[in-house]
C-alpha positions in Angstrom: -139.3 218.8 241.6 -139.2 220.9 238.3 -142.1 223.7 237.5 -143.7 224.7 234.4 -144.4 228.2 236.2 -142.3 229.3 239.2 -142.5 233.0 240.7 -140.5 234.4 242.9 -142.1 237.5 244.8 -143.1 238.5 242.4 -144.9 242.3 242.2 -146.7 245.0 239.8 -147.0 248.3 241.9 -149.1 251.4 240.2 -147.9 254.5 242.5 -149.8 253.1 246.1 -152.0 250.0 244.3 -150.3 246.9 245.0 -151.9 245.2 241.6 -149.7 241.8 242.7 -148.0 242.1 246.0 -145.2 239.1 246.4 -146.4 236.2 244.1 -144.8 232.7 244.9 -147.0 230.2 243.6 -145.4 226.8 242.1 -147.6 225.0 239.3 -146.2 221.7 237.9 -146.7 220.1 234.4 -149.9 219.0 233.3 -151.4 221.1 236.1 -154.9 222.9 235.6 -154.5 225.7 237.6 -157.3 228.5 238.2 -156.6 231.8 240.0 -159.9 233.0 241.2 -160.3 236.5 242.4 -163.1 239.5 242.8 -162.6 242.0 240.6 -159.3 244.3 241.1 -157.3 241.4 242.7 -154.7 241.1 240.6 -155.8 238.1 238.6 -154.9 239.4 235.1 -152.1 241.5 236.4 -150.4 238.2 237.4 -150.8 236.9 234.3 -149.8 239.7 231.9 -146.8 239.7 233.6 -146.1 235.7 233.0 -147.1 236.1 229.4 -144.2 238.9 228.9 -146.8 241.4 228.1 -145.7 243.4 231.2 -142.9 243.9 233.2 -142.8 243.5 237.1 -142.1 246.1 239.3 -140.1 243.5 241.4 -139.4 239.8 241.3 -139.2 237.5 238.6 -140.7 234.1 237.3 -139.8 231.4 235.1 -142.1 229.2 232.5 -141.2 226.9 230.7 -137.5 227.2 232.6 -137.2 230.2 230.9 -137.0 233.8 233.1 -139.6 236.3 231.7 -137.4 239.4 232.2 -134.3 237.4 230.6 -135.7 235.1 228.3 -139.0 236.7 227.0 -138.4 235.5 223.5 -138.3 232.0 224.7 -141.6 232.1 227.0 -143.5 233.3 224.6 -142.4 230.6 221.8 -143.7 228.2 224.5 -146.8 229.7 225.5 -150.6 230.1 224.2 -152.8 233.1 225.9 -156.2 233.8 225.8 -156.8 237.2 227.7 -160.1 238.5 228.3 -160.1 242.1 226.0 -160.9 241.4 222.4 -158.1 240.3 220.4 -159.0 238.8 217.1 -159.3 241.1 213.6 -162.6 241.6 212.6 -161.7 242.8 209.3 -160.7 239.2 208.2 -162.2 236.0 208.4 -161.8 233.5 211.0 -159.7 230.9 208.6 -157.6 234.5 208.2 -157.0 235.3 211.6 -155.8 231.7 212.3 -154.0 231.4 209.3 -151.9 234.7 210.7 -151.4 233.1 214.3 -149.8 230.2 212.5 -147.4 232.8 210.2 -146.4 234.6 213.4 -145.4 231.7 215.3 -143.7 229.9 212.0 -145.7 227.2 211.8 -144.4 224.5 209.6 -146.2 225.3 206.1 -147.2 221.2 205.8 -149.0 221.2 209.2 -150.8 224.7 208.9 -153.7 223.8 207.0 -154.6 220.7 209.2 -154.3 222.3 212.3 -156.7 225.0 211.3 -159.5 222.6 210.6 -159.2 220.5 213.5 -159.3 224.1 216.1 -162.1 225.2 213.5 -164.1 221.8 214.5 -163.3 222.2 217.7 -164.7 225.2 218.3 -167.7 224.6 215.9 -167.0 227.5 213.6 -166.3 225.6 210.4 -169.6 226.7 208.4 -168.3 230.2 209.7 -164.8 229.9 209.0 -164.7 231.8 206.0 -167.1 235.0 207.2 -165.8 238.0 208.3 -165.4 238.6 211.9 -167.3 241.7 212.6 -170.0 239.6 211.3 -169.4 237.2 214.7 -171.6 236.9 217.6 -169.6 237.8 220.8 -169.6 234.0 221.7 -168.2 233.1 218.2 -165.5 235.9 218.1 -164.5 234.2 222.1 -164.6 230.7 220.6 -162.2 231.5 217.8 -159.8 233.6 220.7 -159.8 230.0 221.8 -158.9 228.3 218.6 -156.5 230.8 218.1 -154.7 230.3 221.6 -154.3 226.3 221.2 -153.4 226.6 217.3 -149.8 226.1 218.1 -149.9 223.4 220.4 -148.2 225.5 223.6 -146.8 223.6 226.5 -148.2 226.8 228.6 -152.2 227.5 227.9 -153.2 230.6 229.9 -156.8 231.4 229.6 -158.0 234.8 231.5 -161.6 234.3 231.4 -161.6 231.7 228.9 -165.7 231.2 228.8 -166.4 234.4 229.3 -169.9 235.5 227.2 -170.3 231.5 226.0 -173.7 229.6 226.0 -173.8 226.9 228.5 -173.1 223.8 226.2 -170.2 225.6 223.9 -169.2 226.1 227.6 -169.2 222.6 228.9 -167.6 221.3 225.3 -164.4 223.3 225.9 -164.3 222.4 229.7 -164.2 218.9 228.6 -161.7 219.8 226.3 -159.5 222.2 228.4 -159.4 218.6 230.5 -158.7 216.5 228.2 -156.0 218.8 226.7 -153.8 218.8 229.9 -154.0 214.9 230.5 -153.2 214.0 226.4 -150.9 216.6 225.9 -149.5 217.0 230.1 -150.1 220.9 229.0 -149.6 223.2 232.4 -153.0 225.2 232.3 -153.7 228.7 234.3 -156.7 229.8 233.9 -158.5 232.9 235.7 -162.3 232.7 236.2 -165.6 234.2 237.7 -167.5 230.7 237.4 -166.8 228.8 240.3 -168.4 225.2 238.7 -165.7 226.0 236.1 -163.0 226.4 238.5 -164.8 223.0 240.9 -164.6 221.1 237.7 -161.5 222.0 235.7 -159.1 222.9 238.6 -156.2 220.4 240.1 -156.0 223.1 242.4 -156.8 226.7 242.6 -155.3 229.9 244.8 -157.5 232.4 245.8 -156.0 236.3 245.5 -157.3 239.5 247.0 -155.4 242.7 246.9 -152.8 241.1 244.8 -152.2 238.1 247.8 -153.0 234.9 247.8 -155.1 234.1 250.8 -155.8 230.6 250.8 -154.6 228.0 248.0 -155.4 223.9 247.9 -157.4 221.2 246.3 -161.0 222.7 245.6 -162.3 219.7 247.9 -159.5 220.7 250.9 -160.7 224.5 250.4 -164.5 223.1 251.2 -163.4 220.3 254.1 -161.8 223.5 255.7 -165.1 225.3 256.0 -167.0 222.1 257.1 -169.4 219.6 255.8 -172.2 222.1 254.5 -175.5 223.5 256.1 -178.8 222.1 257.1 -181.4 224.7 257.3 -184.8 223.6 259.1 -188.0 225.2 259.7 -189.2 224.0 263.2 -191.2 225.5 265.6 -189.8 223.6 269.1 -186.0 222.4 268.4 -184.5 220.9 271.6 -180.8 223.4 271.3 -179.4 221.7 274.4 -179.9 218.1 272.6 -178.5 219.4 269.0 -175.6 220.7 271.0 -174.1 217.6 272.0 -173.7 215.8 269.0 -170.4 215.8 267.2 -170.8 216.7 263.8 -172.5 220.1 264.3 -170.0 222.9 264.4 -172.2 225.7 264.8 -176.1 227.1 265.1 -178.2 229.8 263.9 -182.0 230.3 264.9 -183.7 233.1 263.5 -187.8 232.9 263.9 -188.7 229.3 262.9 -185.5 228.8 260.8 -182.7 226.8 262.3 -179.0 227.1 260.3 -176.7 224.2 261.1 -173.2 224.1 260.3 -171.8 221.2 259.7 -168.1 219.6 260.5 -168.1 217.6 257.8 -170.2 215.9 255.3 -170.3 212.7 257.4 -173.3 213.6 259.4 -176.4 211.0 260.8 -179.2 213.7 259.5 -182.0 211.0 261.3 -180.6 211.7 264.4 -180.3 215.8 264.0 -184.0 215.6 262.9 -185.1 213.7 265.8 -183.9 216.8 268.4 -185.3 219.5 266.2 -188.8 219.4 267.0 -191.4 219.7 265.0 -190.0 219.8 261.4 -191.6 221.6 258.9 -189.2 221.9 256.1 -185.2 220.5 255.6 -183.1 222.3 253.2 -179.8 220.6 252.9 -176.6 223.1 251.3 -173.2 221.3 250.6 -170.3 223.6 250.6 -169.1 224.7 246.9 -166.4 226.6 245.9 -168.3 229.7 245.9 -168.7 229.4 250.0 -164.9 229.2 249.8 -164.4 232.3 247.7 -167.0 233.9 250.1 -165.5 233.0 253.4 -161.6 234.5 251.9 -162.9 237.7 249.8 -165.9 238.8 251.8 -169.7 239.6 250.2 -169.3 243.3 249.1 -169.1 244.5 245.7 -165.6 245.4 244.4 -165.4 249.1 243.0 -162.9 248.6 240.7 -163.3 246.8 237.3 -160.1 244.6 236.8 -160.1 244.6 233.1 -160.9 248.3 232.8 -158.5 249.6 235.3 -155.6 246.6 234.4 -155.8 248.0 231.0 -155.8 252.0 231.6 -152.5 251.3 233.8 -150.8 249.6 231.5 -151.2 252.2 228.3 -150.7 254.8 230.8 -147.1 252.9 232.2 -146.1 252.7 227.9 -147.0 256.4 227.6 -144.3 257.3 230.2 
């Protein structure tokens, strides 16, 4: 089988941080793919260094068929990019700052105009189209970094945060879209996100990556049949443990006062009959697994120090500089 994107260990070293640490990942055409992450993983690393924008320390990877390090010319013909620093002019308009994608990438004059409406509508900034920038919202100025990335129809659509600072509905209009996009058009989509119902939603499959690895990488519903079928949480005063402990589907318990945790094997589960052994029931709670359990259970609960944009970006002016 042939890959839209194929890497091959591939690396990003900064002194002792391993910012990507042996990539291999293999996404196929047509593919929405979503690289979740905490902050520092590696996540926009990776894709900086697919997009051309930065070289690897080691490895390579191909998109499109084409090698980045050999054939960065070609990549980037192929490719659209939406990364998550600010990118678009605010000292021209919105029609301007399209209008100057299209110029860069040689757009056919006869197809210019009509491809900047339609992104214009799709986005919703046509009443706004001909207004400076700077005079944008920070929503508006991400939906026309949007426009912007699909303006040239790309066979490759990489989107580092690509809803980043959006209002809930703007934000479910472009996930329908982003979907729609890859089935019409069988564009290869990577996208790198912080919203898990974004990833749940839009992802074929995702790989999760920590400390520039990927730990764990599937289907969003294999990732959640891994870690069982959810959680019951009860509030019982008597629950009979030795009765709850012989029936199948529970993998694990917690008790803790008058609270009762049950983990679950899998979603298939006869609730009536886990009720009937826990006693005098006061309250039921029931908590499917999501994605975020997932990304919990790989990356752990604490609080990452460092800020991946911030510190992604400092690296890679410093690495010009020298």
């Amino acid at each position: 089988m042939q890959y839209t994107i194929e890497t091959f260990d591939l690396s990003k070293y900064y002194s002792n941080i391993k910012a990507v640490d042996r990539l291999n990942l293999k996404i196929k055409e047509g593919e929405i793919f979503g690289l979740l992450g905490p902050n520092g993983a590696g996540k926009t690393t990776a894709i900086s260094m697919l997009c051309t924008i930065l070289p690897p320390t080691s490895g390579t990877a191909t998109v499109n068929g084409f090698d980045i390090i050999k054939e960065p010319a070609q990549v980037r013909k192929s490719i659209g990019i939406v990364f998550q620093a600010p990118s678009v002019d605010d000292l021209l308009t919105g029609r301007e700052n399209l209008r100057m994608h299209t110029l860069l990438f040689k757009m056919p004059r006869e197809i210019r105009k009509r491809r900047i409406e339609e992104v214009l509508k799709l986005v919703d900034l046509e009443k706004r189209a001909d207004d400076l920038v700077r005079t944008y919202s920070g929503g508006m100025r991400r939906r026309l970094e949007l426009a912007r990335g699909m303006m040239h129809d790309p066979t490759v659509l990489f989107l580092d945060e690509p809803t980043l600072g959006l209002d809930p509905q703007t934000r479910e209009h472009m996930w329908k879209y982003i979907s729609a996009l890859a089935k019409r058009e069988k564009m290869t989509i990577l996208l790198t996100t912080h919203y898990m119902e974004e990833a749940e939603l839009l992802c074929d499959r995702v790989g999760i990556i920590d400390a520039g690895k990927i730990i764990a990488l599937n289907e969003p519903d294999k990732l959640k049949s891994q870690l069982g079928g959810g959680k019951i949480i009860i509030r019982t005063r008597n629950p009979n443990i030795a009765a709850l402990k012989k029936i199948d589907c529970i993998k694990a318990m917690r008790r803790k006062g008058d609270l009762l945790q049950i983990v679950l094997k899998s979603g298939e589960c006869n609730l009536k009959k886990i009720l009937l052994k826990a006693g005098d029931v006061k309250m039921v709670e029931l908590r499917p697994t999501t994605l975020n359990d997932v990304f919990l259970h790989y990356t752990g609960r604490q609080i990452r120090e460092e800020e991946a944009e911030g510190g992604f970006w400092q690296r890679m002016m410093s690495e010009r500089k020298t």
